[in-house]
Each structure stands twice: as structure tokens, then as C-alpha cells.
C-alpha positions as CSV (number, residue, x, y, z in Angstrom):
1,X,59.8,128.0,-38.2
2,X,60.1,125.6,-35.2
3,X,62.3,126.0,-32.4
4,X,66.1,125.4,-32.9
5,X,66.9,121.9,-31.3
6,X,71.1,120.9,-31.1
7,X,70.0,117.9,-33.0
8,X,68.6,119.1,-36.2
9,X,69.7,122.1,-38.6
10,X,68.0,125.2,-37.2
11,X,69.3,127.3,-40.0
12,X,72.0,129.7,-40.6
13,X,72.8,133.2,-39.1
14,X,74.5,135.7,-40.3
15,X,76.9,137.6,-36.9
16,X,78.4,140.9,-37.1
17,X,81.0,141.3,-34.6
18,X,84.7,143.1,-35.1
19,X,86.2,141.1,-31.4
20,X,87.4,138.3,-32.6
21,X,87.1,137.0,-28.9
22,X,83.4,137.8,-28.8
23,X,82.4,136.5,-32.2
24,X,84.0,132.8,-31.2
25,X,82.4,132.8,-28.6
26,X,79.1,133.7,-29.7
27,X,79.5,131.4,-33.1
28,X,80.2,128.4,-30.7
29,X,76.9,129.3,-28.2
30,X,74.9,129.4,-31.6
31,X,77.0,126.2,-33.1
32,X,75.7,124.3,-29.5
33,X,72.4,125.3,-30.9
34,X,72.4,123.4,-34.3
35,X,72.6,126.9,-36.2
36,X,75.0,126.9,-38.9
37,X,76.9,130.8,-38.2
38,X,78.5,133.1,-40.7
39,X,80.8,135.8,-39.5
40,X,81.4,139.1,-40.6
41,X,83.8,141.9,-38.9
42,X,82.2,144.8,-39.4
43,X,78.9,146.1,-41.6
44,X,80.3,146.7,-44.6
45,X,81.4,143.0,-44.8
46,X,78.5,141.7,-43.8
47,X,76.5,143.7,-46.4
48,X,78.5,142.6,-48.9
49,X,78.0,139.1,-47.9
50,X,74.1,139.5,-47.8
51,X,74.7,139.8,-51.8
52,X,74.2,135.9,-52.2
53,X,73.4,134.7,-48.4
54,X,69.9,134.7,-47.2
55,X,70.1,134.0,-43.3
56,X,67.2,133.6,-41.4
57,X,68.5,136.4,-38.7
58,X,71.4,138.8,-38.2
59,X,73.0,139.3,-34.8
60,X,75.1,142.4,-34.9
61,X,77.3,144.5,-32.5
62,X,76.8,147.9,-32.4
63,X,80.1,149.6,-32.2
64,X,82.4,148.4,-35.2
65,X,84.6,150.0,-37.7
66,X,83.5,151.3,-40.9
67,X,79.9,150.6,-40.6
68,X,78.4,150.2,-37.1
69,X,75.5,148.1,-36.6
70,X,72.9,151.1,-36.7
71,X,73.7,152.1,-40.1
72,X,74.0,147.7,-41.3
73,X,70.5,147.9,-39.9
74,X,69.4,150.7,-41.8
75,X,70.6,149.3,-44.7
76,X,69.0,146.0,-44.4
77,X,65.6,147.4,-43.7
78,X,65.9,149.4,-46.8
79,X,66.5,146.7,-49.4
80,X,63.3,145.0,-50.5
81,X,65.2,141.9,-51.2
82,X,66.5,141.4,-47.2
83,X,64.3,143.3,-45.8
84,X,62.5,140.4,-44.1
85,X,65.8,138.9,-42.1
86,X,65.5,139.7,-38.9
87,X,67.8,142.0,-37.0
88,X,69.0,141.8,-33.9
89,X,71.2,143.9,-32.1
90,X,73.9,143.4,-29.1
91,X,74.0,146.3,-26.9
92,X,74.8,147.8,-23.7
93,X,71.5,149.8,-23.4
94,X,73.3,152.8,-21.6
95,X,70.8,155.7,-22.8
96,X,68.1,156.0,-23.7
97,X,69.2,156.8,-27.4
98,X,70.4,153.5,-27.8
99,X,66.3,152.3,-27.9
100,X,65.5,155.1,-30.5
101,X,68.1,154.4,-32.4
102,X,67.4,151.5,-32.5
103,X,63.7,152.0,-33.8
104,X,64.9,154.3,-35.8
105,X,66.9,151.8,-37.7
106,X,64.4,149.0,-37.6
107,X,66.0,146.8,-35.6
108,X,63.6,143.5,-34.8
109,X,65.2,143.3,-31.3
110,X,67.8,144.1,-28.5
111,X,70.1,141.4,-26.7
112,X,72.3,143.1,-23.7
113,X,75.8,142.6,-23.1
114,X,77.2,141.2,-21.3
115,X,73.9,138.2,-22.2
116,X,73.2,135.4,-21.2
117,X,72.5,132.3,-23.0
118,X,69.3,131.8,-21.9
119,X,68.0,135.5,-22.6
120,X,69.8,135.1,-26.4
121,X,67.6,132.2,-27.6
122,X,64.7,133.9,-26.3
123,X,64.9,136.9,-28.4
124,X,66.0,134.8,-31.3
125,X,63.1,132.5,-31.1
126,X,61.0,135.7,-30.1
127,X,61.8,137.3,-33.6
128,X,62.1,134.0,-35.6
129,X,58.6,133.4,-34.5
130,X,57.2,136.7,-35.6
131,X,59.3,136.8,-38.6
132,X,56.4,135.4,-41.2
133,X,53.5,137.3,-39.5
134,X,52.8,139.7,-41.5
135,X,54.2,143.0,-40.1
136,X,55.5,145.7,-42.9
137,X,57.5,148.7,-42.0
138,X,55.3,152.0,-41.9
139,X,56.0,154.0,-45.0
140,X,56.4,157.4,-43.9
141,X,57.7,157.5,-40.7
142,X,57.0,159.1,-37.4
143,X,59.1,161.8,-36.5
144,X,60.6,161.6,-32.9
145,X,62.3,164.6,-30.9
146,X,64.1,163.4,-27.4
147,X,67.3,165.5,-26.0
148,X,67.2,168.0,-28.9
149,X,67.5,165.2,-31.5
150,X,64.6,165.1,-34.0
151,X,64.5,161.2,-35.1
152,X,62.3,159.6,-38.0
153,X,60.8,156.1,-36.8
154,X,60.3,153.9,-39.2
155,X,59.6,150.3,-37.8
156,X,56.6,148.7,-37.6
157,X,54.3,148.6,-34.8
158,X,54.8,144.7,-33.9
159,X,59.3,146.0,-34.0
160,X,58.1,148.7,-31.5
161,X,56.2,146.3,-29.5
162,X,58.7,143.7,-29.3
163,X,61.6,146.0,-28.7
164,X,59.8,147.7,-26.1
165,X,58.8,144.8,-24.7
166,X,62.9,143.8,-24.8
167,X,63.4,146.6,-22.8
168,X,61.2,146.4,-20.7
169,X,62.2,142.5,-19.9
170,X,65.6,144.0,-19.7
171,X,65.0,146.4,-17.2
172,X,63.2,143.6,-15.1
173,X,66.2,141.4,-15.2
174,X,68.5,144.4,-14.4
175,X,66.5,145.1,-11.4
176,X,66.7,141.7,-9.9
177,X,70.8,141.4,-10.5
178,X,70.8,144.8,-9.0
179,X,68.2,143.3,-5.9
180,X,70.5,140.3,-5.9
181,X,73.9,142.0,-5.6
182,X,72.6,144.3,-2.9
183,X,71.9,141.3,-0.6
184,X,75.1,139.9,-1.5
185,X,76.6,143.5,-0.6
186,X,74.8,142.6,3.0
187,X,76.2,139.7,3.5
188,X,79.4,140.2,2.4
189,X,79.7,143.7,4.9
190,X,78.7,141.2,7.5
191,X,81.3,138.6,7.1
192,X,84.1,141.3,7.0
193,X,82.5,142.7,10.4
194,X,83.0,139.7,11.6
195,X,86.4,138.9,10.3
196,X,87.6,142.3,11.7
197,X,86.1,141.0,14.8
198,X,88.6,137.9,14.8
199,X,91.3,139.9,14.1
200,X,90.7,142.4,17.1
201,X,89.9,139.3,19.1
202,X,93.2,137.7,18.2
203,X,95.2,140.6,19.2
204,X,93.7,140.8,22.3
205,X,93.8,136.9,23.0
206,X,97.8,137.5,22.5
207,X,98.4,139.8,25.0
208,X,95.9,138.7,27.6
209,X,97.0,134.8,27.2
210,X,100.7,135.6,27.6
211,X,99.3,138.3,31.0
212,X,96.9,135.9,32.5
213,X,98.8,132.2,32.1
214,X,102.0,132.9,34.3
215,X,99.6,134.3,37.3
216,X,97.5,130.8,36.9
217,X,100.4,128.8,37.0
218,X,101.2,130.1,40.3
219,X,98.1,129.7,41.6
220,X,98.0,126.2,40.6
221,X,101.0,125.4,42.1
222,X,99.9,126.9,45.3
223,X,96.6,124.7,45.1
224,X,98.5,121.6,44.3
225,X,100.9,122.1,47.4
226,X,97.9,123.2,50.0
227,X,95.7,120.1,48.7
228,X,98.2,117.7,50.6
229,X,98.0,119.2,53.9
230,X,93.9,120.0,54.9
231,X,92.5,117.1,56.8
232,X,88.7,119.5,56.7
233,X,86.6,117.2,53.8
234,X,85.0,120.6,52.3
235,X,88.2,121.9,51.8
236,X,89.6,119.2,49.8
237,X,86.7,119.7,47.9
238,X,87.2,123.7,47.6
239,X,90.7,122.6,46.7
240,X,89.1,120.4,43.9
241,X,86.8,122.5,42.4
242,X,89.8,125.7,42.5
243,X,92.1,123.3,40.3
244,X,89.1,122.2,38.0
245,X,88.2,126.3,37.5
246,X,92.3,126.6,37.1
247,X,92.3,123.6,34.1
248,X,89.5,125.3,32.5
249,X,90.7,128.7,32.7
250,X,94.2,127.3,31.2
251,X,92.0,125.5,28.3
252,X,91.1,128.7,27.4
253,X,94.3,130.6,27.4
254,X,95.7,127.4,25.3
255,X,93.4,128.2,22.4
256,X,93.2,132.0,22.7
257,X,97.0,132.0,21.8
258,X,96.2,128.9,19.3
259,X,94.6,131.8,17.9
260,X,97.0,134.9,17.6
261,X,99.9,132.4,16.9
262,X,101.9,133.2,13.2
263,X,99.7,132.0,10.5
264,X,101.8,129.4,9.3
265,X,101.4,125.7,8.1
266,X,103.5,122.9,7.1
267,X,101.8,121.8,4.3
268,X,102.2,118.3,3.6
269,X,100.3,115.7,0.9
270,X,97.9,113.8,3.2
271,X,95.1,111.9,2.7
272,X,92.3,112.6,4.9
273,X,90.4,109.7,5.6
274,X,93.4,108.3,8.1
275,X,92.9,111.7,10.2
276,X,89.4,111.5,10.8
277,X,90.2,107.8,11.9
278,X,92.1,108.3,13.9
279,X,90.3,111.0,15.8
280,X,87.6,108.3,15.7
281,X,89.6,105.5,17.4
282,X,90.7,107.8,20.1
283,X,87.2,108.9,20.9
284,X,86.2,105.0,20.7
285,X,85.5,105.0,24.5
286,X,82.9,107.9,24.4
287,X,81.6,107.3,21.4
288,X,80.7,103.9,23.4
289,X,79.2,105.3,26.5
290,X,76.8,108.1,24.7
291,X,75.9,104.7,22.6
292,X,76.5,106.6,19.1
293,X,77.1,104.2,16.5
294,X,79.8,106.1,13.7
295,X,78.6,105.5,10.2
296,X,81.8,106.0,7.5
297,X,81.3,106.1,3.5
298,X,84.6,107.1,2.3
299,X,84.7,107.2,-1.4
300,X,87.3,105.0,-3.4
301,X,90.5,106.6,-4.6
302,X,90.5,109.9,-3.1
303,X,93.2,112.0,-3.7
304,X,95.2,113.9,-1.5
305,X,95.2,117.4,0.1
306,X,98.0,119.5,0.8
307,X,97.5,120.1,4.4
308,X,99.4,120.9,7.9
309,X,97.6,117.0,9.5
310,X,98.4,118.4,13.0
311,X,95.7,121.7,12.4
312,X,93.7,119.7,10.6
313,X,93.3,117.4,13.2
314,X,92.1,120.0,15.8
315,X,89.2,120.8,12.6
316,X,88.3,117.7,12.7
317,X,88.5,116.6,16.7
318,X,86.2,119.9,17.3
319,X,83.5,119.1,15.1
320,X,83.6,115.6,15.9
321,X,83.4,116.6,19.6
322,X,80.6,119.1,18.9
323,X,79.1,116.2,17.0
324,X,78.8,113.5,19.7
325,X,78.1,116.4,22.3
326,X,74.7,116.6,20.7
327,X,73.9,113.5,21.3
328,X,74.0,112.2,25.1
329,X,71.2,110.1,24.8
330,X,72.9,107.8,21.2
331,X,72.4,108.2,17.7
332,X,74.4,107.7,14.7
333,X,77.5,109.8,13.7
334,X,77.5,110.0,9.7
335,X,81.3,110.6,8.3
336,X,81.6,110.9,4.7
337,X,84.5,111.7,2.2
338,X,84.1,112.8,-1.2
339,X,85.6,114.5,-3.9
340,X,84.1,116.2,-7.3
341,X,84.9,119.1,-9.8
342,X,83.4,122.1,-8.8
343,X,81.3,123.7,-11.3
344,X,80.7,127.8,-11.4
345,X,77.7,127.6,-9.4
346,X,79.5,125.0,-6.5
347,X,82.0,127.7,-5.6
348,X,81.4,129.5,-2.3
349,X,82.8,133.2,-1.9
350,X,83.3,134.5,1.2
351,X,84.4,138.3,1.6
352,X,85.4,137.4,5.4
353,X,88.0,135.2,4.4
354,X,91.8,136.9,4.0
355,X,93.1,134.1,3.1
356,X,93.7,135.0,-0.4
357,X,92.8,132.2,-1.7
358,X,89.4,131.0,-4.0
359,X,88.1,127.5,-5.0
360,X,87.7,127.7,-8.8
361,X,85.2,126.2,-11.4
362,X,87.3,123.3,-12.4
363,X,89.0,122.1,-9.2
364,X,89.0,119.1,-7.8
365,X,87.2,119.3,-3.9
366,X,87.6,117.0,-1.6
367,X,84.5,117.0,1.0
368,X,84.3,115.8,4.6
369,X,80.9,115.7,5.8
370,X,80.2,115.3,9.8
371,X,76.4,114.8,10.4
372,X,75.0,114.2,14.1
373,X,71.2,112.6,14.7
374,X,70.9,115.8,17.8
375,X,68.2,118.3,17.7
376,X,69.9,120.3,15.1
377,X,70.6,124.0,15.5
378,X,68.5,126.8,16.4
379,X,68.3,129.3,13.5
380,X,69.1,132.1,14.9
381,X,71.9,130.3,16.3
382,X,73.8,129.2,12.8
383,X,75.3,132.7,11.9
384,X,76.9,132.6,15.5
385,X,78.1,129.2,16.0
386,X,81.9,130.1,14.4
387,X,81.9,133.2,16.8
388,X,84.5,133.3,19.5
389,X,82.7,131.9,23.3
390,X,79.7,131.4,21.1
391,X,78.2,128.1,23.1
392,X,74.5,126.7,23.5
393,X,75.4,125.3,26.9
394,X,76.1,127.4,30.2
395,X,79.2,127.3,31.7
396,X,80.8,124.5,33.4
397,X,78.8,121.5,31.9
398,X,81.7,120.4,29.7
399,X,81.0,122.9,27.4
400,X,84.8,123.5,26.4
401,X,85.6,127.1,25.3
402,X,83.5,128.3,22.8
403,X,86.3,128.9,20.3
404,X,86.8,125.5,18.8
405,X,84.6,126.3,15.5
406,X,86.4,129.8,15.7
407,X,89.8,128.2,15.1
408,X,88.5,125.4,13.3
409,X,87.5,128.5,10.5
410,X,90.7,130.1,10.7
411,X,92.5,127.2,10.3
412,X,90.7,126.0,7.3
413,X,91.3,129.2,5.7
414,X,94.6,129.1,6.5
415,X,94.7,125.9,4.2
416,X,92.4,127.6,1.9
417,X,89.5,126.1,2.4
418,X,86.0,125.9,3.6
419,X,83.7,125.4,6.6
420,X,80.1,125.3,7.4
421,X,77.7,124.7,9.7
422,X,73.7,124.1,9.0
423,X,71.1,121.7,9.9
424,X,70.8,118.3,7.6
425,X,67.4,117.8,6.3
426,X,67.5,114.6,7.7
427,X,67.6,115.9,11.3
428,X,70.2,116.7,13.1
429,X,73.0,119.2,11.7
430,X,75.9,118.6,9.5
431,X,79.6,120.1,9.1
432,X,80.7,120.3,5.5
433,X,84.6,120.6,5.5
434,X,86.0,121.8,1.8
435,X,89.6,121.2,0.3
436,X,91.5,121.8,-2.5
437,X,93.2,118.3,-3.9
438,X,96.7,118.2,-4.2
């Protein structure tokens, strides 16, 4: 028989499944298909239905009422009429009975729950293609003992090849979730390191902002009166260079308690594109001397975010300074705005983030790009860059405070949303900024 298309009538199976939940949903995966689908709740229906219907395969749960899908197997192995359909069998594979009693039964092949699509039709096509050629069930049997259990096996050599061979596959794919959630494990233990890191950094930052800003003001005051009186040049200078350390050192203390303040917004309905031209206009002037030409591509009707604009502004003003920063000698500054519907595979998780909140499969994102034409970032630079004082420039060449990308992340997920950092593939690196539409 050739391969199921969606297009054509692949034939019709017979499923054997007493969730009503689970038997929708796998009669509308196999629908999708082109197979016409026939469902029974239990074994004992679905023998009685095999009467009259001829399908060209069963798929049966294993665990059901009145006759489970061990003893349906049995059953239709044993009857010379429908012996040939093929059987296949959902299952959780949790000992290694389950694979015996399977053989022991007949069964023509395993598919695992929870499955996948994919792995489904290839065991159905698997069996469907072996189904004409020419295997026969061994007549007397080979008995089998395994955990004081004697079993007789009665399937053919090709059924114990093929469900081994399931197994096996089985066991393969198991492995690399199991390889796959381990890293994720990683990275995830990482990320709350790091956000427990914020937190103890944010404590801190409140009681050593609210100790250390009174003192400076003092001192600055003393500067500013002391600066009128030297006539000595180099001390005008000292003066200058003291009130310059002072201004810093206040920058500092300004966004350390930026940081440790209550995490509250105003949320508001804003669009975004006004913010991030604003922010442009008032950077016009050094936008012009670095020679950076900005580059905009706002999409058409975009729809609002629920935002606080005032902390979305200092997002957007730090990236966009980080952005121009990298380029002294000119280039082009790349804005974009978009907005799509996230499917599963576009939502990003992010154990660091205690904001509560998750983008779903099915929302509406709106996207702000920010893309520089610098040298791009240093890799092993990218997993520091929203860590607080993380800076690629030594101190006291304009670097600013090296906590700008720190609050820029808390504040997004304060809005419950999303901020990354990583090099564009067409040079240069790139800030993707993530919202939830209103």
C-alpha cells in the first residue's frame, strides 16, 4: 500500500481508546492524514465491530475496561479471518513486561505515550508496509520465563524484529529528551543563580545608595563652593576632575536604587514606535557626530502594549545608547517593529525570570529590534552583558554604569516581557525587545 497522503483516501483504521479526550484527539491527527477512523471504547467493542469492518490497522490503548488491549490483541491474532490487520499498541513502555506482553500477544508494533506525530506515522507506515510480506505467526510458540513469569511467544520473527526494533528506536529517542532536558536543567540552574544574584545585588544597592548619596552630596557642595575661590590653574582642574568622579559616582547610586525601588508599573496602552522616536530625536545630535545613519521599518498597524512608557523608555534609551556606543567611527542603526503570533516553538522560557508571567502559543508579540553595524560581541561576553557593572570599556571613557542592560531586564520582566542580546549575522549585534499586545 502506498504511503498515506492528506489528499487521497489512505484507508480506514479501526482505534481503541476508552478517553474520550485521547481518542478525539488521535481520530483528528489520523483524519489530517486522509485516513477515514472508527472508534471503539474498549476491546470488547471493538471486537464486536471487527464482525463486518476490515481496517487496514488497529491502534489500541492498553489499559481499558472490560478488555484491555493485550487480550483485543490476542484475540485478533487468533482469528484466521483478521488475523492479517495489523496491531498496534499505545503504551507507556514502563517495564519490561510491557515488550513481552506485547510479543506474547502478537502485537505488530509499539507507539509511546505521550507520541508524537511524527513517530505515529512512522510505525503505521512501518507496519502497513510489512503488512503483505509474507510473515505468518509461529505455530507453537516459544516459551519465555522473565521475573518468575513463564510466557508463550507466539509472533513471528519479522513482529519480534520490528517491535524490538520499536523499542529500541524508543529507547534512542528517550535518551536524547532525557540528554536534552539535562542541558535545559543547566541552563535553567544558571539563570536562577543569576537571578538570585540580582536580588542580593538589589538589596544591597538599597542600603548602600541611601548610605553613600547623602555623604556625596556634601562633598559636592564643598567642591562647588572651593571651585570659586583657587586662583592655582591645577587646582581648578583637581576641582574639575573631583566634581566629574562626584557626577559619576551619583549616576551610579541613581540607578542602583532604580534597582531596589518597589516593583511597580503604571501600565498604560501605548504604542511603541512614538517611544523609540522619540529617544531617537533626542539623540539626533550624536547620532550626527558619530555619522550613524538610523534606519526605521516599522510595520503597518501595530497594536498596542500595555506598558509603564516612562520604564520603557530607559529599555529603550540604554540599548540605543549601547547601540551607537559601538560605533564611533559611523554605521547604520537598524530599528524595526513587528508583531506576529507566537507559535509553540517561538516561546522563550526563562527560569530566571520571577515575574510570573509566560508568552503563550497564540499571543500576539510585538518585536523591537535594535541592530548596530560595530564589531559585534565577544562570545564569551554575551552570557554577561545583562550582569550588574558588566562593561567592555575600562572606567572613565564614558562607559556609563554597567547596569543599564541589568535594569533594562528587570524592567522588561516587570512588563512581562523579553530581552536579548546576540550578535546579527549580518555583523554587528542586535537587541530583540519582546511584548505582549494589549
Amino acid at each position: 500500500m502506498s504511503t498515506p497522503a492528506a489528499t487521497t483516501t489512505a484507508g480506514e483504521i479501526l482505534i481503541v481508546e476508552d478517553s474520550p479526550t485521547q481518542a478525539i484527539r488521535l481520530q483528528a491527527v489520523l483524519e489530517r492524514r486522509g485516513y477515514s477512523v472508527t472508534a471503539a471504547r474498549n476491546g470488547k467493542i471493538a471486537l464486536d465491530a471487527l464482525a463486518t469492518l476490515r481496517p487496514i490497522a488497529v491502534i489500541s490503548d492498553i489499559q481499558m475496561p472490560e478488555m484491555d488491549g493485550y487480550e483485543l490483541c490476542r484475540r485478533i491474532k487468533a482469528d484466521p479471518q483478521i488475523s492479517y490487520i495489523p496491531v498496534l499498541l499505545l503504551t507507556t513502555l514502563s517495564a519490561p513486561q510491557d515488550i513481552i506482553h506485547g510479543l506474547e500477544c502478537g502485537a505488530d508494533n509499539f507507539v509511546v505515550k505521550p507520541y508524537d506525530d511524527d513517530f505515529l506515522f512512522s510505525r503505521l507506515d512501518a507496519v502497513l508496509s510489512n503488512r503483505d510480506a509474507g510473515a505468518t505467526n509461529a505455530t507453537g510458540g516459544i516459551p519465555v520465563h522473565f521475573a518468575g513469569q513463564r510466557y508463550i511467544i507466539r509472533s513471528s520473527r519479522r513482529q519480534i524484529l520490528h517491535l524490538l526494533l520499536s523499542t529500541y528506536e524508543t529507547a534512542v529517542n528517550t535518551n536524547d529528551s532525557l540528554i536534552a532536558a539535562q542541558e535545559a536543567l543547566k541552563a535553567a540552574q544558571h539563570q536562577l543563580i543569576e537571578a538570585e544574584k540580582l536580588q542580593s545585588v538589589g538589596r544591597l544597592a538599597a542600603g548602600v545608595a541611601h548610605e553613600v548619596k547623602n555623604p556625596l552630596a556634601i562633598i559636592e557642595m564643598a567642591v562647588d563652593l572651593l571651585a570659586t575661590k583657587p586662583d592655582d590653574e591645577t587646582l581648578v582642574m583637581l576641582f574639575d576632575e573631583v566634581k566629574k568622579s562626584i557626577a559619576r559616582a551619583n549616576k551610579i547610586i541613581t540607578a542602583l536604587m532604580d534597582m531596589s525601588v518597589a516593583e511597580e508599573v503604571a501600565m498604560k496602552e501605548t504604542p511603541l514606535a512614538p517611544l523609540l522616536d522619540q529617544i531617537l530625536t533626542a539623540r539626533e545630535a550624536e547620532i550626527a557626530r558619530s555619522r550613524i545613519t538610523v534606519i526605521r521599518d516599522y510595520a503597518p498597524s501595530l497594536p498596542p502594549c500595555r506598558i509603564d512608557a516612562q520604564k520603557v523608555e530607559e529599555v529603550f534609551s540604554s540599548v540605543i545608547a549601547n547601540a551607537i556606543q559601538e560605533m564611533p567611527d559611523g554605521g547604520e542603526l537598524h530599528v524595526t517593529i513587528s508583531a506576529k503570533t507566537l507559535s509553540p516553538d517561538g516561546v522563550n522560557f526563562d527560569a530566571g525570570d520571577r515575574s510570573g508571567f509566560r508568552f503563550r502559543a497564540g499571543d500576539t508579540a510585538v518585536i523591537v529590534k535594535v541592530r548596530d553595524t560595530g564589531g559585534g560581541i565577544r562570545p564569551e561576553n554575551l552570557r554577561k552583558v545583562f550582569e550588574p557593572f558588566f562593561s567592555t570599556k575600562p572606567t572613565g571613557q564614558g562607559a556609563g554604569t554597567g547596569l543599564g542592560l541589568t535594569l533594562a531586564r528587570k524592567l522588561m520582566e516587570l512588563h512581562g516581557g523579553w530581552i536579548a542580546l546576540a550578535n546579527a549575522e549580518e555583523g554587528g549585534a542586535e537587541a530583540t525587545i519582546s511584548f505582549k499586545a494589549a
